[in-house]
C-alpha positions in Angstrom: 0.0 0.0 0.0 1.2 3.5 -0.8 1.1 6.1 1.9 0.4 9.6 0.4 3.4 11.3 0.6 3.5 14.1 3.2 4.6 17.8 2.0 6.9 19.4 4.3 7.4 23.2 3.6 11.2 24.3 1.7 14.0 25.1 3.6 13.6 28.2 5.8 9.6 27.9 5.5 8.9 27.8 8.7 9.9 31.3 9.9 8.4 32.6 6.7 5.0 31.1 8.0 5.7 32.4 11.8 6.3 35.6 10.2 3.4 35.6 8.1 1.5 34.6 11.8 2.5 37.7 13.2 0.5 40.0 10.8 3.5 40.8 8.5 3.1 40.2 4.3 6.4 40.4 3.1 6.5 42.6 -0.7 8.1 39.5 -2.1 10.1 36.3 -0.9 13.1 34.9 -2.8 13.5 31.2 -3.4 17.3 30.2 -4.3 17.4 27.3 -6.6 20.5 26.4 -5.7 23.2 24.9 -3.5 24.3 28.5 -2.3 21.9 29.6 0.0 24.0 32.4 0.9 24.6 33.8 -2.5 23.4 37.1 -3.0 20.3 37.7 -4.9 18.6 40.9 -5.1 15.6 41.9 -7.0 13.8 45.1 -8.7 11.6 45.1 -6.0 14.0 45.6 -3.0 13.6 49.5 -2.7 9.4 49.5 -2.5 9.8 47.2 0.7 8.7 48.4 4.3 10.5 45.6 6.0 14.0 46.2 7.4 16.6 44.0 5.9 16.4 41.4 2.9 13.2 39.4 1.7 12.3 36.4 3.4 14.1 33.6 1.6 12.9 29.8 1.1 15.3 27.4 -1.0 15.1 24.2 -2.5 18.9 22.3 -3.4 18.1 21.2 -7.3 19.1 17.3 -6.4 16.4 17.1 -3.3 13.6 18.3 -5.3 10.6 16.3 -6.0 7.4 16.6 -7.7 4.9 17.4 -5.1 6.9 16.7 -1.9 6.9 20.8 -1.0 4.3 22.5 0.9 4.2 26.2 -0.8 0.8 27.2 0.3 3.1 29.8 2.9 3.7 31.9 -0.8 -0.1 32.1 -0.9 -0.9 35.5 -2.3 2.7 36.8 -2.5 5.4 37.4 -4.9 7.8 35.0 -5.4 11.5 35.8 -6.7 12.9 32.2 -7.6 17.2 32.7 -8.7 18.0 29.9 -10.8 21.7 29.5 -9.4 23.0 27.0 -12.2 20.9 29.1 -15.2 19.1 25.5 -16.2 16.5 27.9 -17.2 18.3 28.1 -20.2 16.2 29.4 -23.4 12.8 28.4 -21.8 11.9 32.0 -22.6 12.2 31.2 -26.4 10.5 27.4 -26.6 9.0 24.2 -25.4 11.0 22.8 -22.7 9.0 19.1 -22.9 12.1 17.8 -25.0 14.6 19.6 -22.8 16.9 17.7 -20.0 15.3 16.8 -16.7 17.5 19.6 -14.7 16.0 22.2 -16.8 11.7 20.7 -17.1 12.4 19.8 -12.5 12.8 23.9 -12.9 9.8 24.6 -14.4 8.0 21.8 -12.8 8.9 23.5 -9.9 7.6 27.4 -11.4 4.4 25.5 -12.0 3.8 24.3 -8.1 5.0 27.6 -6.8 2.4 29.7 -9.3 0.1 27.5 -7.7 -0.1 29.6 -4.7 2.0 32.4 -5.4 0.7 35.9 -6.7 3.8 36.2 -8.7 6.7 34.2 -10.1 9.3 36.0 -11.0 12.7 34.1 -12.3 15.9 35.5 -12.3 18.8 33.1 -13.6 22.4 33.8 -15.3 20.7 32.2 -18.7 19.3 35.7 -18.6 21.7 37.5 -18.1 20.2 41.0 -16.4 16.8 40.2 -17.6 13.6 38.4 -15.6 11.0 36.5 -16.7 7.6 36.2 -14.8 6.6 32.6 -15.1 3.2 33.3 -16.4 5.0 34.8 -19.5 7.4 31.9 -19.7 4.3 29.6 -20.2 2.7 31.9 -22.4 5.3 31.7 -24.7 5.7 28.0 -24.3 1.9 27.4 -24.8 1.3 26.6 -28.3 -1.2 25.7 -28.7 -2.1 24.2 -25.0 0.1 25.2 -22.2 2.8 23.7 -21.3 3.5 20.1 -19.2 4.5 22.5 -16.3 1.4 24.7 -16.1 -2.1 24.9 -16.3 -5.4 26.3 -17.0 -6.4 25.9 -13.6 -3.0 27.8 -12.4 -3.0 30.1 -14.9 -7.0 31.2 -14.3 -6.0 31.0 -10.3 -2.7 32.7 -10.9 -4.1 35.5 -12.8 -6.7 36.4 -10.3 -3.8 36.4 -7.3 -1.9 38.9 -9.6 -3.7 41.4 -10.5 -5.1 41.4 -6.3 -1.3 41.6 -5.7 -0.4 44.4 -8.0 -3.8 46.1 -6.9 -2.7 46.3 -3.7 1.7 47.2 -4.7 0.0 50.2 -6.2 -1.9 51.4 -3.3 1.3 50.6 -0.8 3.5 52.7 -3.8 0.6 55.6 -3.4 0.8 55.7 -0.1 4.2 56.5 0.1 4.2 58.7 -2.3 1.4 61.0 -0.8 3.3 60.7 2.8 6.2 62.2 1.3 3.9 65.5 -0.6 
């Protein structure tokens, strides 16, 4: 008999959640993909925080990661920087990645679960060099004419709904600001 397999959050999880807990919404949180968990990583988004310090990071080492074994309902509703360490992300801004290698579809795969819950994926990886790629536009370009393996039209129609609430309320918090300062 198989036992359902029982999610456990990413690495550093639990003090996003017990933040979370106390009333605090980070902007964003950044999930390294990668074996460097100290690495730098900074995103556009840094100087619109209102929390001291850097963003809450998760991270998930590339050769521990497996389909459906992370818990990452604690992204619910918020943005979601994932840096691709290794770039396996490679030119999955320009095609398919069904045919690609297993490093580079466990990425996406991994985009997919993420955008499940998230407002926002954002990726940032050195196979793009200074750009970023949201994953909803990464599986807009890949779908063709259905999405992609990694996504869906549930996620996208759940997705989309979480974003725009997201950037509804990232334009309110940027108005605000602004008017304290007039």
């Amino acid at each position: 008999m198989n036992l359902p397999l029982r999610k456990r959050l990413p690495a550093y999880g639990a003090r996003l959640r017990d933040l979370i807990r106390t009333g605090v919404l980070p902007l964003c949180v950044h999930l390294i993909y990668g074996f460097d968990w100290k690495a730098p990583n900074e995103c556009v988004w840094h100087q619109l925080s209102t929390l001291p310090g850097p963003h809450p990071l998760l991270a998930v080492k590339p050769s521990d990661y497996m389909l459906g074994a992370l818990d990452f309902s604690v992204v619910t509703g918020l943005k979601v920087c994932v840096f691709d360490q290794d770039g396996v992300a490679g030119d999955g801004h320009r095609r398919d990645v069904a045919d690609a290698a297993p490093a580079v579809k466990a990425l996406f795969v991994l985009l997919g679960e993420i955008a499940a819950f998230a407002a926002e994926v954002e990726v940032y990886s050195p196979a793009y060099g200074e750009l970023r790629f949201s994953a909803h536009e990464l599986a807009a370009w890949q779908a063709r004419p259905d999405w992609p393996f990694w996504w869906s039209a549930d996620i996208e129609e759940k997705h989309g709904k979480r974003r725009a609430i997201w950037y509804a309320a990232l334009y309110e918090r940027a108005e605000a600001r602004i008017l304290e300062r007039v």
